[in-house]
C-alpha positions in Angstrom: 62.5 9.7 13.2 61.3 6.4 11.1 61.4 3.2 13.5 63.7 1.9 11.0 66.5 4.5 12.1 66.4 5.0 15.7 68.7 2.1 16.9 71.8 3.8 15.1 70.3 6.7 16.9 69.9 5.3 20.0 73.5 4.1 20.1 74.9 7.6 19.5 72.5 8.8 22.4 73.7 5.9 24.8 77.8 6.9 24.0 76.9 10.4 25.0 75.3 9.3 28.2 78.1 7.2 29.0 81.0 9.8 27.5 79.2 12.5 30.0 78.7 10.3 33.4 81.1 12.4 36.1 81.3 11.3 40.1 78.9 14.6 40.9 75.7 12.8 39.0 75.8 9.8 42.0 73.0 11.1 44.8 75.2 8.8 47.3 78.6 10.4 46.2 80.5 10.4 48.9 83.1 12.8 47.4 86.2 10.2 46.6 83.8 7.5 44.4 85.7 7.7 40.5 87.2 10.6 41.0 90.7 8.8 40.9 92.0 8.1 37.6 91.3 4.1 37.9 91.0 1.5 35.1 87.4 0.9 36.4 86.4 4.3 35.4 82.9 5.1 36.5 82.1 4.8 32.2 83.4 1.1 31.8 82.0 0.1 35.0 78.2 1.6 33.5 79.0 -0.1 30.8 79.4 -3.4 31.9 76.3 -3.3 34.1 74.0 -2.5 30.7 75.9 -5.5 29.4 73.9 -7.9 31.3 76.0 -10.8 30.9 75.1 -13.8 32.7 78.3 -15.4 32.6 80.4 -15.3 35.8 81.7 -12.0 36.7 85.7 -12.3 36.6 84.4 -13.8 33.0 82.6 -11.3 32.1 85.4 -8.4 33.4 87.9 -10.5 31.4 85.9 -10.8 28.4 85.1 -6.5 28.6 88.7 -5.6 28.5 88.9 -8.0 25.8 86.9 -6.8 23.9 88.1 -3.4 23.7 91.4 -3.9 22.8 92.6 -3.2 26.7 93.0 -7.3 27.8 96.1 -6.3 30.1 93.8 -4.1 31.8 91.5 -5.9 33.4 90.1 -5.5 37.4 89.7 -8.0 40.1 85.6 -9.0 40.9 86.1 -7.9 43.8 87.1 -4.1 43.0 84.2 -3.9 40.5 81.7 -5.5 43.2 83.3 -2.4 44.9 82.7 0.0 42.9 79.8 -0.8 42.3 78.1 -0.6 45.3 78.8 4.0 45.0 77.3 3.8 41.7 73.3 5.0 41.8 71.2 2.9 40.4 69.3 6.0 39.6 71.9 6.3 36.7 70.6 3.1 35.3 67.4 4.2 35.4 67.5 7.2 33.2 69.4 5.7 31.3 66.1 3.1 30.8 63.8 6.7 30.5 66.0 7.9 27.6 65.9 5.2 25.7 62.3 4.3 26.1 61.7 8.3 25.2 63.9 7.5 22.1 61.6 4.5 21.2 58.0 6.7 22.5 59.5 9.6 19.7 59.2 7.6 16.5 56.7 8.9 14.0 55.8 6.0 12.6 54.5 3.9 15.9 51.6 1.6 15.4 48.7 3.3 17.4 45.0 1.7 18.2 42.6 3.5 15.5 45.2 6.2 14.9 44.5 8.1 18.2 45.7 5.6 21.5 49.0 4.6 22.7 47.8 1.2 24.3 49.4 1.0 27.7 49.5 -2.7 29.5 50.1 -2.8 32.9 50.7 -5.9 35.0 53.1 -6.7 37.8 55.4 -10.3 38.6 56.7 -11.8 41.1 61.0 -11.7 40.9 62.9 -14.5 42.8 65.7 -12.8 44.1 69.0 -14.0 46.1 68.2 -14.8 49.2 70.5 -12.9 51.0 69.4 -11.2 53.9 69.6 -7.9 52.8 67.6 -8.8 50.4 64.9 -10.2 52.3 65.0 -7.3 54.8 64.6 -4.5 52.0 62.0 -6.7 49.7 60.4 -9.2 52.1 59.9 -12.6 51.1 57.0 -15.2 49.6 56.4 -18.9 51.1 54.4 -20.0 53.7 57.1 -18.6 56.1 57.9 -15.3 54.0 61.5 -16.8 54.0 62.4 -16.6 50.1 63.9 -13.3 49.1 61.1 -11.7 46.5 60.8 -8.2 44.8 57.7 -7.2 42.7 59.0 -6.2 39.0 55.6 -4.3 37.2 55.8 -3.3 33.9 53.7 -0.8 31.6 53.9 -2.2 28.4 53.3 -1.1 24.7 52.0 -4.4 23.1 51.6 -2.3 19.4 55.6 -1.7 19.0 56.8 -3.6 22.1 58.4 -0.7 24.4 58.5 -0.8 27.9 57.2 2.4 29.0 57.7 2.1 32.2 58.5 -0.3 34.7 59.2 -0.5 38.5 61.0 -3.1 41.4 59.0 -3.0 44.3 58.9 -5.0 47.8 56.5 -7.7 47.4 53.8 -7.0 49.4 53.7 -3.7 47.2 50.0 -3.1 45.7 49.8 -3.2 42.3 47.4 -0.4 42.0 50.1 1.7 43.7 52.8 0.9 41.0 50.2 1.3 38.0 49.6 5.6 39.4 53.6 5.0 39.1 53.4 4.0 35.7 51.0 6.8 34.9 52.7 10.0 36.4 55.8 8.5 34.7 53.9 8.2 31.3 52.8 11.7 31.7 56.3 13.1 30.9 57.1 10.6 28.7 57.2 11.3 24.6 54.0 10.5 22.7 52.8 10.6 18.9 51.1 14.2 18.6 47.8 14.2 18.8 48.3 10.7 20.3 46.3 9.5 23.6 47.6 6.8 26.2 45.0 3.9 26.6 45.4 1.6 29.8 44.5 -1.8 29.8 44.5 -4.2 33.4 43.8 -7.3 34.2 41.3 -8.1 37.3 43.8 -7.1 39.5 43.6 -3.2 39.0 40.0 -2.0 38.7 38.9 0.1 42.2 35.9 2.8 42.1 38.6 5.2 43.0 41.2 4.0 40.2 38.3 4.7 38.1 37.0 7.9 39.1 40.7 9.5 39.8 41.4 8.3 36.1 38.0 9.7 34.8 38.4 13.3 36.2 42.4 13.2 34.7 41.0 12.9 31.3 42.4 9.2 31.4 41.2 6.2 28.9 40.9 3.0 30.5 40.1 -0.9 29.6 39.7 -3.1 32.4 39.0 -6.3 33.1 36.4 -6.5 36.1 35.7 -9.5 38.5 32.1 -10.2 39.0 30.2 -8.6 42.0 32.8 -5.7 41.7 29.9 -3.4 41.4 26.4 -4.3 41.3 25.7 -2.2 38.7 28.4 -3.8 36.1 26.5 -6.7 37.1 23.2 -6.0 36.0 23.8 -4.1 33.4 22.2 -5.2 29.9 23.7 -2.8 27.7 27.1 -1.1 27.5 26.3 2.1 29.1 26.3 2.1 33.1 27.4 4.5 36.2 29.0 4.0 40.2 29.1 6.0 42.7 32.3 7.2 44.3 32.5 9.9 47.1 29.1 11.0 46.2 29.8 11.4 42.6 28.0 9.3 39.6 30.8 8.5 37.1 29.4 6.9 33.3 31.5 4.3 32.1 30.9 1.3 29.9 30.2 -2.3 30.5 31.2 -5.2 27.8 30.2 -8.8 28.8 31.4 -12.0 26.7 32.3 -15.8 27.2 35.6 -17.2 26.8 36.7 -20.1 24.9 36.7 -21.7 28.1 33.0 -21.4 28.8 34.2 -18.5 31.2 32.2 -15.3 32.0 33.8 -12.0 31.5 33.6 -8.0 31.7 35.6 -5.4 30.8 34.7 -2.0 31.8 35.9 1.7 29.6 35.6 4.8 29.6 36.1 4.6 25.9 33.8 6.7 23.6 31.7 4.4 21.4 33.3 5.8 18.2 36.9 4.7 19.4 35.5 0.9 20.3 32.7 -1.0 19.6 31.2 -3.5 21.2 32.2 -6.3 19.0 36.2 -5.3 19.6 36.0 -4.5 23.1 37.5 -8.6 23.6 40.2 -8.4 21.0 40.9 -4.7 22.2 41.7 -6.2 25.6 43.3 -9.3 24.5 46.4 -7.4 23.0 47.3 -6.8 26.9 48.8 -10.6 26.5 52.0 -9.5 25.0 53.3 -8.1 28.6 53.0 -11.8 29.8 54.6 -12.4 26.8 57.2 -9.7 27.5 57.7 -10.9 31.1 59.0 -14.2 30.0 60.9 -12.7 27.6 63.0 -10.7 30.0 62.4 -13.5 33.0 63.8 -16.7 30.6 65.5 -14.8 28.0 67.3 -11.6 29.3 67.1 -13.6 32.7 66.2 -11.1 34.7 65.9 -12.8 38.0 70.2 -13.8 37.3 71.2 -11.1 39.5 74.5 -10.4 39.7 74.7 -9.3 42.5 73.0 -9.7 46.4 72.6 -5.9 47.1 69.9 -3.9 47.2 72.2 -1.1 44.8 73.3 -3.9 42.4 69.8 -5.0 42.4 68.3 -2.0 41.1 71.0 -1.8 39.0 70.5 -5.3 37.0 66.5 -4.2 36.9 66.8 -1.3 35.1 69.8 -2.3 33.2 68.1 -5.8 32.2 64.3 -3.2 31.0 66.6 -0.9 29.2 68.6 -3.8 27.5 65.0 -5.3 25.9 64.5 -1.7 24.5 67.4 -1.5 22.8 66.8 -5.0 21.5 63.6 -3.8 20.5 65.1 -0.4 18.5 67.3 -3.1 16.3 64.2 -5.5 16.2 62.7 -2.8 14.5 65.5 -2.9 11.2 65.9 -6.4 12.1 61.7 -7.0 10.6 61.8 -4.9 8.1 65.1 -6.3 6.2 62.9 -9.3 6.4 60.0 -7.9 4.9 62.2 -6.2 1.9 63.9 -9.8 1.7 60.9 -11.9 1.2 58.2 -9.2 0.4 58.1 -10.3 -2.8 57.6 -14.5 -2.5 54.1 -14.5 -1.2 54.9 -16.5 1.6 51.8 -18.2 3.5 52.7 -16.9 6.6 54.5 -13.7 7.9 58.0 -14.0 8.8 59.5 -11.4 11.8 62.9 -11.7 13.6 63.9 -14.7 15.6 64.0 -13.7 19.4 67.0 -15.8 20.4 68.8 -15.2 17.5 68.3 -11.5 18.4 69.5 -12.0 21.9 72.0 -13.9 21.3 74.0 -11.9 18.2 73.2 -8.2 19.9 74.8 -9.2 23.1 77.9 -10.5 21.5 78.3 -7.0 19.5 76.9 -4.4 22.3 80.1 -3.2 23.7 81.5 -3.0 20.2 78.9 -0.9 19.2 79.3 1.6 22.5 83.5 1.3 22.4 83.9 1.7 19.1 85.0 5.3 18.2 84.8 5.4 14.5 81.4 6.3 13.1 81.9 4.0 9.9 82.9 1.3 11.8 79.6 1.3 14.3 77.6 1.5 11.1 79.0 -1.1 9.2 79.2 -3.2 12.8 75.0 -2.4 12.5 74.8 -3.5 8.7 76.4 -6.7 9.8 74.1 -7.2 12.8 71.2 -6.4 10.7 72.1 -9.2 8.0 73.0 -11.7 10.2 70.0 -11.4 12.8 67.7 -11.4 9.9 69.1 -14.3 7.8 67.2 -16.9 10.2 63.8 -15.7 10.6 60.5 -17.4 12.0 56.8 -17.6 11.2 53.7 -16.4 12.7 51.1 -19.0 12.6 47.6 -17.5 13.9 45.4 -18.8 15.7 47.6 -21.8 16.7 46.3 -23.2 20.2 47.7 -25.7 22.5 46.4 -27.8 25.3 49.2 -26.4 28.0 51.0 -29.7 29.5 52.6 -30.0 32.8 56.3 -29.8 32.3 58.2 -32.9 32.7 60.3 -32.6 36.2 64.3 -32.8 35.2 66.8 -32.9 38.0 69.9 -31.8 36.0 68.5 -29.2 33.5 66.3 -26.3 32.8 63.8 -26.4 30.2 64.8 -23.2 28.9 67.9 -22.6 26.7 69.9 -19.9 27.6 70.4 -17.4 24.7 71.9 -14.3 26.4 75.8 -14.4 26.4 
């Protein structure tokens, strides 16, 4: 399935899920949990969790029932809190898988020289509530390891912006343990045929055993290596180099170059020389910035550290609910760019134009539950063609190669800096 296509698809696929959620699919089902018929029926009460909505929660109760034609209906916060707290968050998670195995089957993803899925991995830290449940389950940051604080990590594809994966953690977690995570989840995941994944880390992942474990898998690897790692990276005057791990020699490939900054760097692969030369070993690497990128999308824009909730369930919940809610922004970013190109394809614009983020936020989380409510197929595709048009009527530039001197922010007692563009 074209790129262009698979959020109509994905829609169908995520009514389905919801149509065919029954009590017996909760692992903490306790035999009574929405087996009653309620108006909180264990579908609505899904559905409201993908939502996301930051607004307040008897708000955003009042606002679902309105929105689906059932306004007399609506519950208490309290009995949703309730129910909540039986629903596995293990349901919002594979709901995350399908639709990042939706976006993985497309046939027309962008892959590095035609052969490698790139795979970004990098981990953040997620201010959480600090309730004390919390704190107990995640632990806690500060000098006193007081503040309630989970660590979210994320493996990224920077090409056609998926999350692939992704992970809540406590925050003393390592982030070497979440990346073998990332990769036995990737393993199962769908991939273009003949397709490879290509992982690419920051200083904070690179081990002699990371690399030899990956090596013997068959894994391709770019990372970024802090000096005196090993001495060999250090001396090493050409590309080609070896460690030793557990009495084995393993041959990898060393890259050295100088940031803009005057700073030294090294990136070490296991990259064949035909898949990357010397002289694109830096820009290789430096497509990794789009997770940071991606991280305050979801931290600023789909606000993911706005829990609503101070569970540890609810918690989970509004992490996989928030990853799987920037996928499915992504599926309709994907018409979204190229009703722009087929709009202005033809004025030689200077600069490339692609869809304005906010403006995507915004507009799909005022139609998502009439997309997954409404029954009539012709009416959730003409709700799409209307998304599609207005999304795209406002769209920005790309201006490379624009660089800033980053400023300290200006302190503001009453406001954030950031506007808030998910309703």
């Amino acid at each position: 399935m074209k790129k262009r296509s698979i959020f109509v698809f994905l829609i169908e696929k995520k009514r389905k899920f919801i149509e065919n959620l029954k009590p017996s699919d909760n692992r903490n089902h306790n035999g009574k949990s929405f087996t009653k018929n309620r108006t909180l029926t264990m579908g609505r009460l899904f559905t409201i969790i993908l939502r996301c909505s930051p607004y307040s929660l008897q708000i955003r109760l009042d606002d679902y029932f309105k929105e689906i034609g059932h306004k007399e209906e609506t519950v208490t916060k309290q009995a949703f809190s309730k129910a909540r707290a039986n629903l596995d968050p293990e349901i919002t998670k594979q709901s995350f898988i399908m639709t990042a195995n939706a976006l993985s089957s497309c046939e027309d993803l962008e892959l590095h020289k035609n052969k490698f899925r790139l795979c970004a991995i990098d981990g953040s830290a997620v201010a959480l509530d600090n309730a004390k449940e919390l704190l107990s389950h995640f632990g806690g940051s500060g000098s006193n390891a007081d503040s309630a604080t989970a660590m979210a990590s994320l493996c990224y594809d920077p090409l056609n912006d998926i999350i692939l994966d992704g992970g809540l953690y406590p925050y003393g977690t390592s982030e070497r343990e979440a990346a073998w995570n990332h990769i036995e989840a990737l393993s199962t995941l769908a991939l273009p045929k003949g397709a490879c994944n290509l992982y690419i880390g920051d200083r904070g992942y690179p081990s002699k055993e990371l690399f030899a474990d990956m090596i013997d898998r068959g894994l391709f690897f770019v990372m970024r290596a802090r000096d005196k790692f090993c001495i060999n990276f250090d001396k090493a005057t050409n590309q080609k180099t070896f460690f030793e791990h557990n009495g084995k020699y393993y041959k990898v490939r060393v890259f050295k170059f100088i940031l803009p900054s005057g700073e030294k760097e090294q990136l070490v692969t296991n990259l064949p020389a035909k898949y990357l030369k010397a002289s694109e070993a830096a820009d290789l690497y430096f497509k990794r910035w789009k997770i940071e990128v991606k991280f305050d999308s979801l931290k600023n824009k789909l606000e993911l550290e706005n829990m609503s909730g101070r569970r540890v369930v609810t918690t989970y919940q509004d992490f996989w609910a928030k990853l799987d809610l920037a996928n499915t922004m992504a599926a309709l970013e994907y018409s979204t760019n190229e009703a722009i190109e087929e709009k202005i394809g033809q004025n030689n614009n200077k600069y490339q134009q692609i869809t304005n983020e906010n403006r995507l936020v915004t507009k799909f989380s005022e139609k998502y539950i009439d997309l997954l409510s409404t029954d009539d197929t012709d009416e959730r595709l003409r709700l799409f063609d209307e998304l599609v048009a207005d999304i795209s009527m406002r769209p920005v530039e790309i201006k490379p190669d624009r660089k800033s001197v980053r400023k300290t922010p200006r302190k503001k007692k009453f406001c954030d800096r950031k506007k808030r563009v998910l309703r």
